[in-house]
C-alpha positions as CSV (number, residue, x, y, z in Angstrom):
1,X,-15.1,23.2,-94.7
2,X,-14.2,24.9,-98.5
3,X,-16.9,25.3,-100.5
4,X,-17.2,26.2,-104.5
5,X,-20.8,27.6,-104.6
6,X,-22.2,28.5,-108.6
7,X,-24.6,31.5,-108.5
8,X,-23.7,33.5,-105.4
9,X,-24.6,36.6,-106.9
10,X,-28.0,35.0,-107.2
11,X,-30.8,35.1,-104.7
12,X,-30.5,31.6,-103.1
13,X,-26.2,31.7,-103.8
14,X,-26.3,34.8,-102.1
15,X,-28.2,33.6,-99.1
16,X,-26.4,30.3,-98.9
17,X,-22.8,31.8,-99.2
18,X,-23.7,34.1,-96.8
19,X,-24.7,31.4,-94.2
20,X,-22.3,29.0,-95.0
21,X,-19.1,32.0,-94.3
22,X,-20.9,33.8,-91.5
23,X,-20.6,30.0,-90.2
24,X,-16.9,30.2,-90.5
25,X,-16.9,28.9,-93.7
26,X,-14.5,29.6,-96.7
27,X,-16.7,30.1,-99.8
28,X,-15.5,30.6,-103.6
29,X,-18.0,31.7,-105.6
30,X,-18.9,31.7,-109.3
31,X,-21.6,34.5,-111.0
32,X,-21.8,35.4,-114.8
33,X,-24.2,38.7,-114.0
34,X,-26.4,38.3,-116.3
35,X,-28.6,41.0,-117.5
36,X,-31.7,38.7,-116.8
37,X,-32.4,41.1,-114.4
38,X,-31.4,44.8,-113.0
39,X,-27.6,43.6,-112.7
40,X,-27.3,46.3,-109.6
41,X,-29.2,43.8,-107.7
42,X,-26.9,41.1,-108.0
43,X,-23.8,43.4,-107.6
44,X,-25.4,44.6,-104.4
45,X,-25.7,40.9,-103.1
46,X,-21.9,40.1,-104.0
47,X,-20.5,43.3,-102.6
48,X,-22.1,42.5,-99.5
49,X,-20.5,38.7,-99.7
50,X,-16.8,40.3,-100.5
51,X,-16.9,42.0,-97.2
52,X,-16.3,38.6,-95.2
53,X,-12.5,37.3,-96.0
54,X,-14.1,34.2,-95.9
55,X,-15.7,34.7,-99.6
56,X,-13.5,34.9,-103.1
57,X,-15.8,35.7,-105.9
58,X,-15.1,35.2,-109.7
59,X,-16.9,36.4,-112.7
60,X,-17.6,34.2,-115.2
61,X,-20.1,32.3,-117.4
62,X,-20.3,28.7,-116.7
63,X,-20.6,27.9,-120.4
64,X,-17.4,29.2,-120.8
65,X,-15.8,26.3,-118.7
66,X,-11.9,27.9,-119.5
67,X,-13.0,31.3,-117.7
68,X,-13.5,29.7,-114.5
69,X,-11.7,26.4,-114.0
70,X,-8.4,27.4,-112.6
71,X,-10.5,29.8,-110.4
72,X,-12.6,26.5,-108.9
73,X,-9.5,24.2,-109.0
74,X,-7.4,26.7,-106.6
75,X,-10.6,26.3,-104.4
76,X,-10.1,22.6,-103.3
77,X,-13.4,22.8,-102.1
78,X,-14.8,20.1,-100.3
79,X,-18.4,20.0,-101.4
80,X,-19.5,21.6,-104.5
81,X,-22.9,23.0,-104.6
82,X,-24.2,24.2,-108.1
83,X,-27.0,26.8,-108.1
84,X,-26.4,28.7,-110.8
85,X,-29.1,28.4,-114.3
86,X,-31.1,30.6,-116.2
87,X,-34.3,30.9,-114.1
88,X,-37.8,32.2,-114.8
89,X,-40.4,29.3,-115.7
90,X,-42.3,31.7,-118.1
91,X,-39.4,33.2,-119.6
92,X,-38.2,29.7,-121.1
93,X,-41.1,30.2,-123.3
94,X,-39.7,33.5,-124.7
95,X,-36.0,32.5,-124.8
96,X,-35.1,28.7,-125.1
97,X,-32.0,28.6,-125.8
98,X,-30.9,30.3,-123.0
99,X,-31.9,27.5,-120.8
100,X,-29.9,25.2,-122.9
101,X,-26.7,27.2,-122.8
102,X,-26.9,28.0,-119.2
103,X,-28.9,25.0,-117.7
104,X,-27.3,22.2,-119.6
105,X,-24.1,23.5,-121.2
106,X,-23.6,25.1,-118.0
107,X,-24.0,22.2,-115.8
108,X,-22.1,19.5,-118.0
109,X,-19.1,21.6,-117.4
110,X,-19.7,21.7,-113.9
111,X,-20.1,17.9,-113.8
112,X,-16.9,17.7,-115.6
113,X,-15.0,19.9,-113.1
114,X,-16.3,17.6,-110.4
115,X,-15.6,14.8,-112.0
116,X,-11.7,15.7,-112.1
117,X,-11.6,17.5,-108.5
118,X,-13.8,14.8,-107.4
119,X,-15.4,16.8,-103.7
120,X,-17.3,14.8,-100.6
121,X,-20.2,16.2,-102.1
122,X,-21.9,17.6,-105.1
123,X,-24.9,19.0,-104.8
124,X,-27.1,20.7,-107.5
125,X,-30.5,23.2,-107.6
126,X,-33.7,21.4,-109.4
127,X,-37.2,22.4,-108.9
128,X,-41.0,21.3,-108.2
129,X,-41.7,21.9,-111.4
130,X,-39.8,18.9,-112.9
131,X,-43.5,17.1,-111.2
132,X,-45.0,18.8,-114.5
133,X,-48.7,17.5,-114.8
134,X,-48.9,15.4,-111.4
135,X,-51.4,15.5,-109.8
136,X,-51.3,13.5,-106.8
137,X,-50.4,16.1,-103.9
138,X,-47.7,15.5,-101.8
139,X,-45.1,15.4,-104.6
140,X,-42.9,12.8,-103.4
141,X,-39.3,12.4,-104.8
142,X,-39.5,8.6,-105.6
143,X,-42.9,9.7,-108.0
144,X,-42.4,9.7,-111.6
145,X,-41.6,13.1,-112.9
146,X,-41.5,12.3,-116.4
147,X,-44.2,15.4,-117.8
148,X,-42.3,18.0,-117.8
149,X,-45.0,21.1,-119.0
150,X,-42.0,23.7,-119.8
151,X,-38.6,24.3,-120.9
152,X,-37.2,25.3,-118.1
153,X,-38.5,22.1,-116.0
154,X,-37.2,20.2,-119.1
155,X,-33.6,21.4,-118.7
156,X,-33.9,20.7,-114.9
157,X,-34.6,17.3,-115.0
158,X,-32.2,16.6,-117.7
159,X,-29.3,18.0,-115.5
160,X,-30.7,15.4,-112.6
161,X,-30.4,12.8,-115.0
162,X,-26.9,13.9,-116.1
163,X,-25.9,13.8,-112.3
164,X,-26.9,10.5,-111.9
165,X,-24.9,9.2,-114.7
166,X,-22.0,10.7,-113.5
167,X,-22.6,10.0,-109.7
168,X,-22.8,6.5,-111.5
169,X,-19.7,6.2,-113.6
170,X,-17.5,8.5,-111.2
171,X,-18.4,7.2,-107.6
172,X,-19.3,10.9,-106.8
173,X,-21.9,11.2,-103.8
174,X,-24.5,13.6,-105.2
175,X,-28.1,15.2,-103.9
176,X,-30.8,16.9,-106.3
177,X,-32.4,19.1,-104.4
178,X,-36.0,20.2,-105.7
179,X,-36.8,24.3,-104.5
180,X,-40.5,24.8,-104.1
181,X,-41.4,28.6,-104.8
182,X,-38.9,30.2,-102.4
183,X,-39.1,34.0,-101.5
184,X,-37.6,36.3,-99.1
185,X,-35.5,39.1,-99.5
186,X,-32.9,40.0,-101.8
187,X,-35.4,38.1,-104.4
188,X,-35.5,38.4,-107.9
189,X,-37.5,41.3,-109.7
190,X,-39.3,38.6,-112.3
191,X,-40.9,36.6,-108.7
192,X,-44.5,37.2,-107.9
193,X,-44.1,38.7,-104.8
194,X,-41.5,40.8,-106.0
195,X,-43.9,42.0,-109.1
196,X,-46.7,42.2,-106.4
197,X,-44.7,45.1,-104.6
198,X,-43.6,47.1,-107.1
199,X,-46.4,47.6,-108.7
200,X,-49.1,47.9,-105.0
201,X,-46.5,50.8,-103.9
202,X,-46.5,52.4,-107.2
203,X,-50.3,52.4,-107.7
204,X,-50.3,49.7,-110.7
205,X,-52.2,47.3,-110.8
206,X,-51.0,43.2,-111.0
207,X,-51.8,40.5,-112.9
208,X,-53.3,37.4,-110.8
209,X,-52.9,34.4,-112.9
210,X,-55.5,31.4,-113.1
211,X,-58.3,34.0,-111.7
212,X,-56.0,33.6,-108.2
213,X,-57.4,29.7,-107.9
214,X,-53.7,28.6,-107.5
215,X,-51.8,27.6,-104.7
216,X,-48.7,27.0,-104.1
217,X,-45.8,25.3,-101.3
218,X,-43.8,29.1,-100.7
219,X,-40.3,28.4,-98.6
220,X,-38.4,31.2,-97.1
221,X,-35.0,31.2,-98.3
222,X,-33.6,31.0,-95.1
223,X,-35.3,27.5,-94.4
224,X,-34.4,26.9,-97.5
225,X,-30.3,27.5,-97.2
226,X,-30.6,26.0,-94.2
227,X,-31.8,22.8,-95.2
228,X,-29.0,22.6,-98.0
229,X,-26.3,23.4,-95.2
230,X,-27.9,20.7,-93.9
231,X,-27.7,18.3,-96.8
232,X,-24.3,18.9,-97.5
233,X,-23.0,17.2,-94.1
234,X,-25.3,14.1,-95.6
235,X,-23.1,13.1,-98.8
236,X,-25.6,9.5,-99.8
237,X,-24.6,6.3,-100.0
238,X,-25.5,3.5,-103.1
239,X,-28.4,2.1,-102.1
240,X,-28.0,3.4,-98.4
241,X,-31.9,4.8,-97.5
242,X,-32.0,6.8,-95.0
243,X,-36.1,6.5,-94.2
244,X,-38.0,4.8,-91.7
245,X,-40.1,3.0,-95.0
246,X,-37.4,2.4,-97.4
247,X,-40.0,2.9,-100.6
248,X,-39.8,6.8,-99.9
249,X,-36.0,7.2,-100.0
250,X,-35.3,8.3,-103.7
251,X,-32.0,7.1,-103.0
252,X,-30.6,4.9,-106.6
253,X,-29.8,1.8,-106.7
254,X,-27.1,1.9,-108.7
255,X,-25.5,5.1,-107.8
256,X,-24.7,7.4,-104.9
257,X,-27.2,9.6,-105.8
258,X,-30.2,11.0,-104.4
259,X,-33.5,13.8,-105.2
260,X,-35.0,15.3,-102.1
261,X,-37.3,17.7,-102.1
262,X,-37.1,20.9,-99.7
263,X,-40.6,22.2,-99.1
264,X,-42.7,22.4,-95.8
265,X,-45.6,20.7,-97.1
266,X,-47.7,23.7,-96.5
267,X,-49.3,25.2,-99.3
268,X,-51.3,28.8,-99.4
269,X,-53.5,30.1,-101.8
270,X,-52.2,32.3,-103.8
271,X,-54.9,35.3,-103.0
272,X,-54.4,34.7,-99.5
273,X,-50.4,35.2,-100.0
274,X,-51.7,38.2,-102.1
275,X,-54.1,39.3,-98.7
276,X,-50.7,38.6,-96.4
277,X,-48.6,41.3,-98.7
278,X,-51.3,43.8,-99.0
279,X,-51.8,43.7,-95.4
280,X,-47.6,44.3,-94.6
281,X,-47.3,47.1,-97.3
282,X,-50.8,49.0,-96.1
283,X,-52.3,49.0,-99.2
284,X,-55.1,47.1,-101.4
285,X,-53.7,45.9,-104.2
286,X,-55.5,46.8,-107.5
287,X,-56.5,43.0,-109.7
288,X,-56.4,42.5,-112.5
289,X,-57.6,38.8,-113.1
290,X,-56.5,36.2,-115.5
291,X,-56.3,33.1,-116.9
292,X,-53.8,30.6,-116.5
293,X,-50.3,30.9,-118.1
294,X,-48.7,28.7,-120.7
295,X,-46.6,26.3,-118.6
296,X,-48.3,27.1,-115.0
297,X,-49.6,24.2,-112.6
298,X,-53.1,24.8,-110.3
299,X,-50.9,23.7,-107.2
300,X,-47.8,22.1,-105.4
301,X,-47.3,20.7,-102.0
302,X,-44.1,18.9,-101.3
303,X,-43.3,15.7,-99.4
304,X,-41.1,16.9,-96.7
305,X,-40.3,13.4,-95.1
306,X,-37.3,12.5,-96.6
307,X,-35.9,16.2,-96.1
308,X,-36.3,15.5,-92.3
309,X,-35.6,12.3,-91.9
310,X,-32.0,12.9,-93.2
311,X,-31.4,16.6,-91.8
312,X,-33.7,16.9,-88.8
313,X,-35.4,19.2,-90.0
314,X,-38.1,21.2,-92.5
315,X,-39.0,24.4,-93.6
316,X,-41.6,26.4,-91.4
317,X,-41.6,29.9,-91.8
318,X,-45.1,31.0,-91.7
319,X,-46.2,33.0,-95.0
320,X,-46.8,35.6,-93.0
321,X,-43.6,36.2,-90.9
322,X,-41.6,35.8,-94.6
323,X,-43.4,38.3,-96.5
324,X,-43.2,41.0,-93.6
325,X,-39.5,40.4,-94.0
326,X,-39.7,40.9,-97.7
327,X,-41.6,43.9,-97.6
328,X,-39.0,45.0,-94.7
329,X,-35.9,44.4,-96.8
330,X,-37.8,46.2,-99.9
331,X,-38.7,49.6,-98.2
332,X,-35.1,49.2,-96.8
333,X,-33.0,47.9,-99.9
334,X,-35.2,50.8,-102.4
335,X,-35.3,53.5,-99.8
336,X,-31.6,53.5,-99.7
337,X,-31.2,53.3,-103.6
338,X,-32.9,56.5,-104.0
């Protein structure tokens, strides 16, 4: 199959490009490189991708639809999968309007590229955090997300919203996937665990929010690529569920157009994912202890059963098993930069 990917330069688009053309595969992928972040980090990850001939990367900002549209349209990809948006729930405080240029602007003009190549499947990146101020644990994808307690989560379930409108007027199958706190390596500097091992290694102490009384659904990013690889074979069908009990398909009634969450329902505290890290790296890690951030949640747990009814499968990577190969690829990946 051809696929255009968004992001590959990314952690998750790295990971998932990676997959998809070590599958056999062709892959064309999109990346702005943004300075978010060390931009070495990202040109590491697409250097590694332009080694497979399987994998044509492009250089653009997605805001900038006229950079990158001949690129996508000489693609003819089969599925589209659209990854790429200004991350970081805290930094949406600091910087809005970067989440509006990238996260909306960016994905309009993705909508409107698949609207005229018109794929199997679209498939775009949303996030647990569009479940805002629920409460009731499992988040389920048919629950009403509708208190959104950040920018960021704003802008994510706008562009779900947007998808459905267009899966609607355009006939164009299309799955919302929802990440729930992924690490592994390769990972972004501004993630906790990525924070957590900088500073542990270098003596520094780190900052545990909400006095460490948090916890949270962590997936390893390679369950996590693996069940979009999954969901991409699964293109929905209007009104089509795909469950056992009907009332927990979030597929819509009057589109082709579907939300599933991809977390194993298998939340961990955050001290004791704190405990796990300190343990692989051989060091205690030094506290300092704080209260809860502006935007931050106490907990999430996802609702894996729509996940596996249509794929077969859910993420299960123990905490422990993903962190050792975090702290495996760090000492490796930092090692060799120096």
């Amino acid at each position: 199959m051809r696929f255009l990917i968004t992001g590959t330069a990314g952690f998750i688009g790295f990971h998932l490009a990676k997959k998809l053309t070590d599958a056999g595969h062709f892959v064309a992928g999109i990346d702005g490189m943004t300075a978010y972040y060390d931009v070495r980090l990202k040109q590491a990850r697409a250097g590694l991708l332009a080694r497979s001939n399987a994998y044509r990367g492009h250089v653009a900002m997605l805001e900038n639809a006229i950079d990158w549209a001949t690129f996508a349209e000489e693609s003819e990809p089969d599925v589209v999968i659209h990854l790429a948006a200004q991350a970081g729930v805290r930094y949406s405080v600091e910087n809005p309007r970067a989440y509006i240029d990238a996260n909306i602007v960016g994905t309009f003009n993705v909508m409107e590229f698949v609207r005229r190549v018109r794929p199997k499947h679209f498939l775009l990146a949303s996030t647990s955090s569009v479940y805002g101020s629920n409460t009731a644990m499992p988040f389920r994808e048919v629950d009403r997300a509708d208190h959104a307690m950040t920018l960021y989560a704003a802008t994510k379930k706008a562009t779900e919203v947007m998808a459905h409108s267009y899966a609607h007027l355009w006939d164009i199958p299309t799955t919302a996937f929802r990440f729930f706190t992924v690490y592994g390596p390769w990972g972004r500097p501004d993630m906790a665990l990525f924070k957590f091992a900088k500073a542990i290694l270098s003596d520094q102490p780190i900052e545990v929010y909400g006095e460490g009384a948090m916890s949270r659904d962590f997936t390893y990013v390679a369950d996590l690529v693996e069940a979009i690889a999954r969901l991409a074979l699964v293109p929905p069908v209007r009104g089509k569920a795909m469950t056992d009990d009907p009332a927990l398909d979030s597929i819509s009634p009057g589109a082709p157009f579907r939300v599933v969450n991809i977390g194993g329902g298998m939340p961990v505290e955050l001290l004791d994912y704190i405990a796990t890290l300190e343990r692989h790296l051989g060091k205690t890690a030094k506290k300092i202890m704080l209260p809860m951030q502006q935007g931050d949640v106490v907990a999430t747990t996802a609702s894996p059963v729509l996940l596996e009814a249509l794929t077969g499968f859910k993420p299960t990577t123990p905490v422990d098993v993903g962190v050792k190969a975090f702290v495996d690829w760090y000492r490796q990946h930092y090692q060799t930069q120096d």
